[in-house]
N, C-alpha and C positions, 0 to 999 in steps of 0.2 A: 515239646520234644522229650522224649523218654530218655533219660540218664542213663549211659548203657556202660560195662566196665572199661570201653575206650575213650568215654567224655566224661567219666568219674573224674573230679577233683579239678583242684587250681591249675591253670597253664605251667606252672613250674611243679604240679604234682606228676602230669601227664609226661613231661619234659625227662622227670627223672625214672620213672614208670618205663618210659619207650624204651629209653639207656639202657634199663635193668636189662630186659627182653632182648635189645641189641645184643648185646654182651654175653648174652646166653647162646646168641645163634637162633633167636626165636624172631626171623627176619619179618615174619609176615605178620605174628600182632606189633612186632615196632612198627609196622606201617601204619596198620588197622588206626594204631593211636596217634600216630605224629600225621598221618591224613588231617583228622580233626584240628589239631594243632595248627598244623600248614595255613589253615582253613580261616582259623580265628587270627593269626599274625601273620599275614603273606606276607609283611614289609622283613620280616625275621628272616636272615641266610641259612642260621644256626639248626632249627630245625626242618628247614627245607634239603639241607645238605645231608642232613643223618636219611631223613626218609630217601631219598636219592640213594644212599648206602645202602637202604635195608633195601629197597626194589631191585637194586642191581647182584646182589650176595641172594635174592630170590627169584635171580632169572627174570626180572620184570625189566626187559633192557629197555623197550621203548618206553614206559612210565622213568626210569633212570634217565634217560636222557631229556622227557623233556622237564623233570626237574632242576638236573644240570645248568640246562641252557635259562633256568626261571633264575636260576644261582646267578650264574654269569649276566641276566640284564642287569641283576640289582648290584651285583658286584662284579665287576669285569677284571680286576686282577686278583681274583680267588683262584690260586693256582692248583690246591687240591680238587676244586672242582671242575678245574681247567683239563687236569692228567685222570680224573675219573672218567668225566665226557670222553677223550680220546677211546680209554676201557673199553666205554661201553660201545662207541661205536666198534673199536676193531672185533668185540665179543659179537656183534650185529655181521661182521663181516661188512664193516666198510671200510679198509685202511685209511684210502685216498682222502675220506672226511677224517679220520683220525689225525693224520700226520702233522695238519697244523697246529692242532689243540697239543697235543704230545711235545710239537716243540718249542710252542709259548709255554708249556707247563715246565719244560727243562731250563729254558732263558730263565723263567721267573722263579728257579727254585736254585738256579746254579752246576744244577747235574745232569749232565750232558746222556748220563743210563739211559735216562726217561726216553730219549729221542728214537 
């Protein structure tokens, strides 16, 4: 396999690499790189939830969502990923799926807003 600048470096080089990119608003190579990531540590929530973030802040709602829901097998009381999913279904134009996630993610955080 040819080493390309988004499998450049250690899992914690690529880890902080995406972040940079994140952080910048440069949504689509934080995917391009926490893709490979995802890839090599599926059992990790940590960067499965950021690439979720960048798909969903790039308009990639159904790659966001079915990130979300990979979040939620491995951790089912992750509540940011609980009020994301909702996001991105309502951004999908689904409420009706939204509503439940929306108001496990209020019960689980306390704040009644989220609902």
């Amino acid at each position: 396999m040819t080493e390309t600048y988004y499998t450049h470096g250690s899992p914690a080089e690529r880890w902080d690499r995406a972040g940079l990119f994140f952080d910048a608003k440069d949504y689509t190579t934080a995917a391009q790189i926490l893709e490979g990531l995802v890839a090599e540590v599926p059992e990790q929530v940590a960067p499965r939830l950021l690439l979720a973030r960048a798909y969903y802040h790039s308009a990639q709602l159904w790659r966001a969502e079915t990130e979300l829901r990979a979040v939620l097998e491995r951790d089912p009381v992750e509540s940011y990923a609980r009020l994301m999913l909702g996001r991105t279904l309502q951004r999908q134009g689904r409420p009706a799926e939204a509503a439940p996630h929306l108001r496990l993610a209020a019960v689980m955080t306390g704040d009644p807003e989220l609902d």
